[in-house]
Every structure is written in C-alpha cells, then in structure tokens.
N, C-alpha and C positions, 0 to 999 in steps of 0.2 A: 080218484083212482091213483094207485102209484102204477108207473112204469119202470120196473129192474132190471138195470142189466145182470145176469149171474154170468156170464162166460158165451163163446163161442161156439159156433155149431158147423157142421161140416157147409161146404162147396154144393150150391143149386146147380143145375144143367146148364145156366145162364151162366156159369163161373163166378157170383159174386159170393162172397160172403154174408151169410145172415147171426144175425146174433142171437141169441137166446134170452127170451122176457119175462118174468115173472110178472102179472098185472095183476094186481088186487086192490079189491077195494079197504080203508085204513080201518073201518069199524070191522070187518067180516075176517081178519089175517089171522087172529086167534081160531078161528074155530077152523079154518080152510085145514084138509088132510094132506099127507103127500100125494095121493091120485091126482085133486086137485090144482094142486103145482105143480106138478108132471104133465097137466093136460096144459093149464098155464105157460109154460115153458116152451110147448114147439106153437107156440105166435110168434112168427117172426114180425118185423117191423112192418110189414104193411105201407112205408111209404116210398111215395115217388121221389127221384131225386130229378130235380132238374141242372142244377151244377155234377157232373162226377169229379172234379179236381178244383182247388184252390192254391192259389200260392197269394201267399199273404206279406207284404213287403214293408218292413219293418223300422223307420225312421227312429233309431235307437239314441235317447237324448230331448225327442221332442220338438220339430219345429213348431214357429209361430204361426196358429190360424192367419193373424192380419199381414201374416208377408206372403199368403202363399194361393189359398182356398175363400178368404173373408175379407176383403178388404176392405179401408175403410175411408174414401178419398174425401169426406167432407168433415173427417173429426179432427182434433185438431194437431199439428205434425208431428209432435213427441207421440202421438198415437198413430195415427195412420202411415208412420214410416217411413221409408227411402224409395220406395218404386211406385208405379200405376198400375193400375189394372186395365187389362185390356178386354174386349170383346170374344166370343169364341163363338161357334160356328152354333150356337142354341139363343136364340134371344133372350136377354135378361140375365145371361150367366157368365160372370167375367172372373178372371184370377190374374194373378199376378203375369207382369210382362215379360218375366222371367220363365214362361210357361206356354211360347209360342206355339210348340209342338202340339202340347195336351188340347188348347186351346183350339185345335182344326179337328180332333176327335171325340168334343165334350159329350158328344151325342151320346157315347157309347157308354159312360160312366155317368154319376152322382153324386155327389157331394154331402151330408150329414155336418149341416153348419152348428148345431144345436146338442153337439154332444157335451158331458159334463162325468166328471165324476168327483168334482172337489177338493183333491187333492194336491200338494205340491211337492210333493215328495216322490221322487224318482223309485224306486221300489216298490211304493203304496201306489203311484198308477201304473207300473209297469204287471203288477200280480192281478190288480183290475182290468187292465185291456185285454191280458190274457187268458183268463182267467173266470173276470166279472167277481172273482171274491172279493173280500177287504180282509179279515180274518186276522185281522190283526199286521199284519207286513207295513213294515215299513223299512226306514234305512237301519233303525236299531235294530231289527230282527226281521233281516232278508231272507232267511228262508222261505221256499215253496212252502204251500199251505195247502194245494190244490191241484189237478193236472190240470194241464194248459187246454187251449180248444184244439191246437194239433193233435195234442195226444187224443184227445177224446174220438175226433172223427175218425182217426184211423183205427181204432181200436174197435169203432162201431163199423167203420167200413171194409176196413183191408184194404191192400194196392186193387190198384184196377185191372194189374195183371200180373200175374205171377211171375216172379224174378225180379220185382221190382220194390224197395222199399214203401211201406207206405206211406209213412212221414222223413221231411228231407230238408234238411237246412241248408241254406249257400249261400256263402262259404261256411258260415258257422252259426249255429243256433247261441244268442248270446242279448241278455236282456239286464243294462248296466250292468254291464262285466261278468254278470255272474253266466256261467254255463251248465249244463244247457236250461240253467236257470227255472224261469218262468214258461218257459217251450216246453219244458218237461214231463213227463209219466207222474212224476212227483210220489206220492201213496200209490198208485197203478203199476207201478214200477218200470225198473229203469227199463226196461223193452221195449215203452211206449215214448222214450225216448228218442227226437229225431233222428236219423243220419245226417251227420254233418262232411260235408264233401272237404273242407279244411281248401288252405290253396288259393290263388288268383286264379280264374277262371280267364280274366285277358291277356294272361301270361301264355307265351308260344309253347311252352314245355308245362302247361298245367297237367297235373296228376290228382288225382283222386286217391284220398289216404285211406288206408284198411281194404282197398277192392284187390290187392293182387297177394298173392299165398308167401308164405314166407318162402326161404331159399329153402330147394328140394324137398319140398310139400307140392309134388300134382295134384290133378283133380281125381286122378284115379285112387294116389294113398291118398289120400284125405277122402274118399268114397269108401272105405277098404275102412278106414278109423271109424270110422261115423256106424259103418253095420258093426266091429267088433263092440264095440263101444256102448252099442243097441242091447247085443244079445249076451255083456256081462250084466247089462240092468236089467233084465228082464224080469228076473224074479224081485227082487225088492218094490222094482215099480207095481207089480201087482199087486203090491199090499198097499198102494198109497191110494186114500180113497177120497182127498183132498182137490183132486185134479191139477196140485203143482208139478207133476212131471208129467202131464201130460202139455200141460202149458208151456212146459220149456224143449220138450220134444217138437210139438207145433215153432215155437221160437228158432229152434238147430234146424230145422228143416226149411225156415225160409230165409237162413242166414246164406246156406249151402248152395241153395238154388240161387243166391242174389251172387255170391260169390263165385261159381262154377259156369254159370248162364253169361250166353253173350248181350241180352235183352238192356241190361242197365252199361255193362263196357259202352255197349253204342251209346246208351243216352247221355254218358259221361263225355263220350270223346267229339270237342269241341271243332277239332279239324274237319269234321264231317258236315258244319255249315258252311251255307255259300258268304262269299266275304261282303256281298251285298246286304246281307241279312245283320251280319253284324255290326258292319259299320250303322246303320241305323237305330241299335241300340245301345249304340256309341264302345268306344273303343277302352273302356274303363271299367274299373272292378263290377262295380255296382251295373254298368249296362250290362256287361257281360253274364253276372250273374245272375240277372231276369232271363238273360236269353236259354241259358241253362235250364234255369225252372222252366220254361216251356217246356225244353225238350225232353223233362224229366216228368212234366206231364201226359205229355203226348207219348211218352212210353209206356207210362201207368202208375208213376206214384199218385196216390190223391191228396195229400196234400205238402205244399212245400212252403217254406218260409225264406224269403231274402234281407238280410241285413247288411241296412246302410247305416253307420256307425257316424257319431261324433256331432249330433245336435245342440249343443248345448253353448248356445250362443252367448252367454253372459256379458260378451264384449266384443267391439271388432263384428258385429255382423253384415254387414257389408261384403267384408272379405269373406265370412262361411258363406253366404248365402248364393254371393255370386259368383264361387264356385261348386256350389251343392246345387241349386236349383237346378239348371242346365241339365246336368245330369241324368237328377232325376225328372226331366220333360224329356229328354230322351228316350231311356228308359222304359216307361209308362206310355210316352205315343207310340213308340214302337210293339210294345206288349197288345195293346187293344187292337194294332192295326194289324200285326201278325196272325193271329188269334182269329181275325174276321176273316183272312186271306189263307188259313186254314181250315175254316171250316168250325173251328172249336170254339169260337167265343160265349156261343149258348149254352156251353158245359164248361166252362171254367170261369170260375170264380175269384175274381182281382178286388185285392184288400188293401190299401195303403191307409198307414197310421203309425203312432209313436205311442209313448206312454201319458205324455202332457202336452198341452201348447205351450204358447210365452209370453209374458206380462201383456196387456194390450199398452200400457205404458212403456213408453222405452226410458232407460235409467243413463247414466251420463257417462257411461263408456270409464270410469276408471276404476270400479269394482273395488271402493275404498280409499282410491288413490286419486289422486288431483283428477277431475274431468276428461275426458276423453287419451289419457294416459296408456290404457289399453286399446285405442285405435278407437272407431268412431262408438257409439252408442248401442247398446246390447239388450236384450230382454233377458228377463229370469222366468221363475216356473211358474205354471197357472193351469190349473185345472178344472176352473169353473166354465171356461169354454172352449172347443176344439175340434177338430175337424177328422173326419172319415170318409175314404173315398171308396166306393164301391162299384163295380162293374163287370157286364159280362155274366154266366152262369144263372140267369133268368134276372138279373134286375134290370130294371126298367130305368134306359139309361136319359141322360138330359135332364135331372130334377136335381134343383135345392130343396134339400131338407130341412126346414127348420132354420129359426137364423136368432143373431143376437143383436144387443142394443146398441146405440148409436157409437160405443169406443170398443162394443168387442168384449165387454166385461162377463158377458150372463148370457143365457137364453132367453130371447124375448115369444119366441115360440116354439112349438114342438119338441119338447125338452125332453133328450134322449139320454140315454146309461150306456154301462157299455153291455150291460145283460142284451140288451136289448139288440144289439148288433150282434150280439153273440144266436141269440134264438132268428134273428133273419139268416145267419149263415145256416145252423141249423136245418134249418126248415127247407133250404134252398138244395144244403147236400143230403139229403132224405134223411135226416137224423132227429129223433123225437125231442124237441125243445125241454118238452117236459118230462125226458128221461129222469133218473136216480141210479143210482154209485151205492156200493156198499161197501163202506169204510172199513179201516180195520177193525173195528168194532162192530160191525156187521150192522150199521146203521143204516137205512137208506138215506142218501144227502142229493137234493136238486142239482144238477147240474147248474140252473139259472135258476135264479129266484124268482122274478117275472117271465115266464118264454111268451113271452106275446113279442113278434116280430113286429118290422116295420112295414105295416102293409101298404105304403104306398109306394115302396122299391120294387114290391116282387108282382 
C-alpha cells in the first residue's frame, strides 16, 4: 500500500491539524475512479502521537563518538583520547568526564552507539542525518535534494497551537553554512521552511528578527491590507483549481496571526524566565538557546532545531572540546530535568546529533605541518561510526544502543541508519514512517526507505 500525502485539510474540534491521504494499493491505482480517491482522502492519519513537540539540537561539524558518548579506555591512546569516562546514574553506562551534568540524568535519555552512514564528507552526511537521502549531495553539489525531517513533521502536523510557528530554528537553521540548508522545505517549498529567530538569545537586549511590523504598519492597517488585498483576488482565485492560492492564503493567515498575537512575543521574550532557571542552562548562546526551545515548545511550536556550531576539530581538540563539552552537559542536564519538572518530558522529544563523528584515530595535531604545530592532536571525519542521543517524548530512557569494535571503527552490533532514527522519530510524533511525497513530477517518493523504527527506544 502506498500512503500520500496530497494537502491539508481543515482544523478537528481537538484543534489539531489533520492531513489528507490518499492510500492505495500500487497494482489497483490504475483502475481506482475519482469517487474512489475522494473516499481515500478524508482518512485521516489514524495515529497516536506520543511526542507532540521535538527540538532537535544540532552539533554542526560533527563531534567525536570516542570523546563524548563511546568511549574507549582500554584501546590504545592515539585512540581512546585525552579524557575518562566516568559513571552515570544507570549502571553500565558511562560518557565522558566532561559530561558530569548529563551523567546524574542518563536515566532519562539513550544513546544509539551503532549508528553509521559511511560517509566523510560534511554535506553527504549533513543531507543524510537530515534528511536520510544520499541522492547524490556532497560537497561538489550541496544542494537540497530533499526536505528535511523538520519540514516534513510540521507540514504533517502544524503548530500545536495557533499563533505559533510550527518549525523554529535558534538562533539560526544552518547545516555547514548553508541556510536554511538541509532544515529546509527544499521541493515542499520555502513555507516549510523554518523560523529562524537570528540573535543571541543570552544577550540582555536579545530581539527576535521579522516579529515586529515595519514603521507605521499597525495591526489594525495591516488587518485593513490583508481583507483589501482578499477581496481584489477573489475573482482570479476562483479560477485556480490547483489549490496554490489556497495554500498560500492558508500561509498569509498563519503569518498574521504569529505576527499580530501575543502567544509567540511571550515565548520569544526571554526576561520572563526566572534567572534560576537560566543559570542552569548555563549563561551562554547555546544554553540559552535550549532554554528557548523549550519555551517555544511549551507554547506550541512542534518542532525546533538548535544550532551549536564549530565541530570540526581537525586540531587543538583539547582546547574545542574543553570548552564545547561543558556547555553542552549544561545544556542538555538542564533540558531533561526542566522538562521532567514541567510536566512535559513524555511529549517532547530531545534529539542531539551532528552530521559525522571523528576519526577513532587521533592524527598529530599539525594538519600537514610539523606535529603538533596546531596545538595538541585533532581528529578528522568518519562516518562509519557515531552516536545519537535520544530522550524524553516516549523513549525509553537509560539504554545503549548498539555498540562498536574495540577502537571505535564500525558497528560491532545493532547497526543503525539514520532512516532509521528518522522512522523512530516518526512514529513517536504520530507521523506515518511509511508516508510518500509527491514530487514535482507527481511521483510518489518514501519519505524513508526502510521505516522500521528502533523498537527497543520506544
């Protein structure tokens, strides 16, 4: 059977959004009539969600599994590193000592030691974690091939409450440099697009770009624009029997409501946590911007992505890491434990990952140049093994997943994709794994090519 998406469908009494499906079986579509498809079409999705919101936090660059998530204290030093691993509050499950915080709430997350997708090329895994395509991307031809798994769930889901974006980047959607890159709508188009908030969010005078009207545009002329504006297209739109202005009518109208509503100001305006709260997820871009994404969940967007920038440790890792780690054990203890002390951990869904790991080998710190010339000893790119952390939004927290061989090289068992994370999220935010997309060629295309989740998280 295929499941299609064709377009959206009005607002249930529940206020959520349902989507419209065409199902058919692939032998029987030739002879199917329009009645048919019309009867096809009001199925709505039928599934349960146990996640309503994700924010998915984005190590852009890629750090090393063996410095962070995998470590590897009996291989030999050029492999196992600079630091120890320490204990955490699960037996059997240790990460770096650089990760005291995480380490006192492992219960609540999961690890996926055993993920892969073979590439080393920043682009080709940045379109894959994204994405789950290959489709050719690489650095010589970085364009989008695909939309991203943001766009997809918001476009199946909608916000969780109106006035509120449903996809949200902070500070900025950006996947190696490119924007809004691989986050993007891609063929879906730019509407499925994230919001990106732009800005420091631990800055005292942080502002939100694009939330406030230009000079001398109220909410009232700009109410006043929007109906004259309605009732010069009226007549042409009745001849469009495409459903493009209706889709961009729908678009004007939740641009209006995000912009004229007080629902997303509040979730913007960061004064209005207690300084308890933030100090906790530390006093820096990157803490700050989780703390954000919460509060842009807990208002209704469902899903957001945070980008922490500048992985790529090729030398000097030392100095990256020990001031990157910290951060993010910040960060991340503080997210899970907020979340629990909210009430919301069981519906939201916490994603940390990058596009690659880094060598299990460490290389001699001078990236060409006499040995350790660049400060101490660096990793490069690797994509035969790598880590995902997952938590929160029904997974079942305290488990390694899968693991790899004695320096960190491979999967020695349970050898995961990123489809495969992709169809666990899926599944978790009620969204059909084994959906289909109709291309601009009116093709139907899988979303995933395997959706079989990982049934031992959920």
């Amino acid at each position: 059977m295929l499941k299609i998406d064709v377009g959206g469908s009005g607002k249930y009494c529940d206020g959520i959004s349902r989507r419209s499906f065409v199902q058919l079986g692939v032998a029987g579509m030739a002879s199917l009539g329009l009645a048919d498809v019309l009867r096809a079409k009001e199925q709505g999705t039928g599934r349960t969600a146990k996640a309503q919101s994700a924010i998915l936090i984005w190590l852009d660059g890629g750090p090393g599994h063996l410095d962070t998530y995998d470590m590897k204290p009996e291989a030999p030093a050029e492999v196992r590193g600079i630091w120890s691993p320490i204990r955490t509050n699960v037996p059997g499950f240790e990460m770096t000592e650089l990760f005291p915080k995480q380490a006192q709430v492992a219960d609540k997350f999961s690890i996926v030691r055993s993920l892969h997708h073979d590439t080393g090329d920043h682009f080709a895994g940045g379109h894959r974690m994204l994405t789950t395509k290959d489709m050719g991307v690489s650095g010589a031809n970085n364009t989008g091939k695909f939309p991203s798994l943001g766009s997809i769930i918001s476009r199946e889901r909608g916000p969780n409450r109106r006035g509120m974006p449903a996809y949200a980047a902070v500070p900025v959607a950006s996947s190696i440099g490119l924007n809004p890159g691989y986050f993007g709508g891609n063929w879906l188009g730019g509407h499925l697009d994230p919001f990106q908030t732009g800005g420091d969010p631990s800055n005292a005078n942080f502002k939100v770009q694009n939330l406030d009207l230009a000079p001398g545009l109220s909410i009232d002329r700009l109410n006043h624009r929007r109906t004259l504006n309605a009732t010069l297209d009226r007549i042409p739109r009745t001849l469009d029997a495409s459903g493009t202005f209706k889709s961009l009518d729908k678009f004007d109208h939740d641009a209006f409501e995000f912009v004229s509503g007080k629902q997303a100001r509040e979730a913007f305006d960061m004064s209005r946590e207690d300084e308890a709260t933030r100090d906790a997820y530390g006093r820096h871009s990157w803490g700050q911007s989780v703390l954000l994404a919460r509060r842009l969940v807990e208002a209704g967007t469902t899903f957001v992505t945070v980008h922490f920038g500048g992985w790529d440790h090729h030398w000097d890792l030392k100095t990256g890491m020990e001031s990157y780690l910290p951060r993010v054990d910040s960060a991340v203890s503080a997210l899970f434990t907020d979340l629990e002390q909210r009430g919301m951990l069981d519906s939201t869904l916490v994603i940390l990952c990058g596009e690659f790991s880094r060598t299990p080998r460490m290389n001699d710190g001078g990236n060409g140049g006499p040995p350790l010339s660049k400060g101490t000893p660096g990793r490069d790119h690797w994509g035969n093994a790598m880590f995902c952390l997952l938590g929160g939004g029904g997974i079942r927290g305290g488990q390694i997943i899968g693991s790899t061989d004695a320096k960190g090289e491979r999967p020695l068992t349970r050898a995961v994709e990123p489809m495969h994370i992709h169809a666990t999220i899926y599944e978790l935010m009620g969204v059909d794994p084994k959906l289909h997309l109709l291309d601009h060629a009116g093709r139907p295309t899988a979303v995933i090519d395997d959706p079989t989740p990982i049934h031992e998280l959920i």
